[in-house]
C-alpha positions as CSV (number, residue, x, y, z in Angstrom):
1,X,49.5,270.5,69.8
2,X,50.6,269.1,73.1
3,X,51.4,266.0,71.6
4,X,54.2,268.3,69.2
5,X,55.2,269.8,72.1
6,X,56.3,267.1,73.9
7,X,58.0,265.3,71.0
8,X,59.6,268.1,70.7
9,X,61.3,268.1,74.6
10,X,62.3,264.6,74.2
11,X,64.0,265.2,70.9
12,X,65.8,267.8,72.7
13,X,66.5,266.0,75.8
14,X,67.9,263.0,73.6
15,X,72.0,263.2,72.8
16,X,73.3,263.9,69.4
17,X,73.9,260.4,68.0
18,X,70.6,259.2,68.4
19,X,68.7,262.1,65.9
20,X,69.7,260.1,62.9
21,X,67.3,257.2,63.8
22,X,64.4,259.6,64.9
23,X,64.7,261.4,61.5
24,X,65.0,257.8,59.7
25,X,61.4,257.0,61.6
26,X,59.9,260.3,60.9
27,X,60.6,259.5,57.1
28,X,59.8,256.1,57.5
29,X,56.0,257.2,58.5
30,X,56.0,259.6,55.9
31,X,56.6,257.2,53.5
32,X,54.4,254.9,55.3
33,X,51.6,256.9,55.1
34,X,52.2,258.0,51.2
35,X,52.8,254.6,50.3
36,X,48.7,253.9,52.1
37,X,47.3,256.8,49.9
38,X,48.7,255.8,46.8
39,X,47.8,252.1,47.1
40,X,44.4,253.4,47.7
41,X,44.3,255.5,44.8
42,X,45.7,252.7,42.5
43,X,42.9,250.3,43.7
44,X,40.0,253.0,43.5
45,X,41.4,253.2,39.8
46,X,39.5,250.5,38.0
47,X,36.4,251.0,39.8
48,X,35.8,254.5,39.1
49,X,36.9,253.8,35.0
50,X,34.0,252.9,34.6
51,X,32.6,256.3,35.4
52,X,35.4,258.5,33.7
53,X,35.5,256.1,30.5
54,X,32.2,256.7,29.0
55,X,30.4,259.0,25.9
56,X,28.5,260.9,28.7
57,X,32.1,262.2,30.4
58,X,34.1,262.3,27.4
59,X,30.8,264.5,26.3
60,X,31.1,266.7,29.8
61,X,34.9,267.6,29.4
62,X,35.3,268.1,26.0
63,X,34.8,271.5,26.2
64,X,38.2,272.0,28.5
């Protein structure tokens, strides 16, 4: 939390015209980040097919 803190005092200390780029960066690491999770996802896809695309799981859902 100290960390928030004092990103916080510096964003406040900073003048007016530079917020803009701070809130373009914090986006851009949002983005960053969702962009890592989704890749992951996308790659874990064909490997766990093989475990959702079967009889056995078809058999253990079918009742939802």
């Amino acid at each position: 939390m100290a960390a928030k803190s004092q990103l916080i005092r510096e964003i406040d200390s900073l003048p007016a015209d530079c917020l803009e780029e701070i809130l373009d960066y914090i986006c851009f690491i949002k983005q960053k980040r969702l962009s890592l999770a989704t890749d992951t996802m996308y790659v874990s896809e064909k490997t766990l097919a093989r475990d959702w695309n079967s009889a056995e799981e078809d058999a253990a859902w079918a009742d939802l």
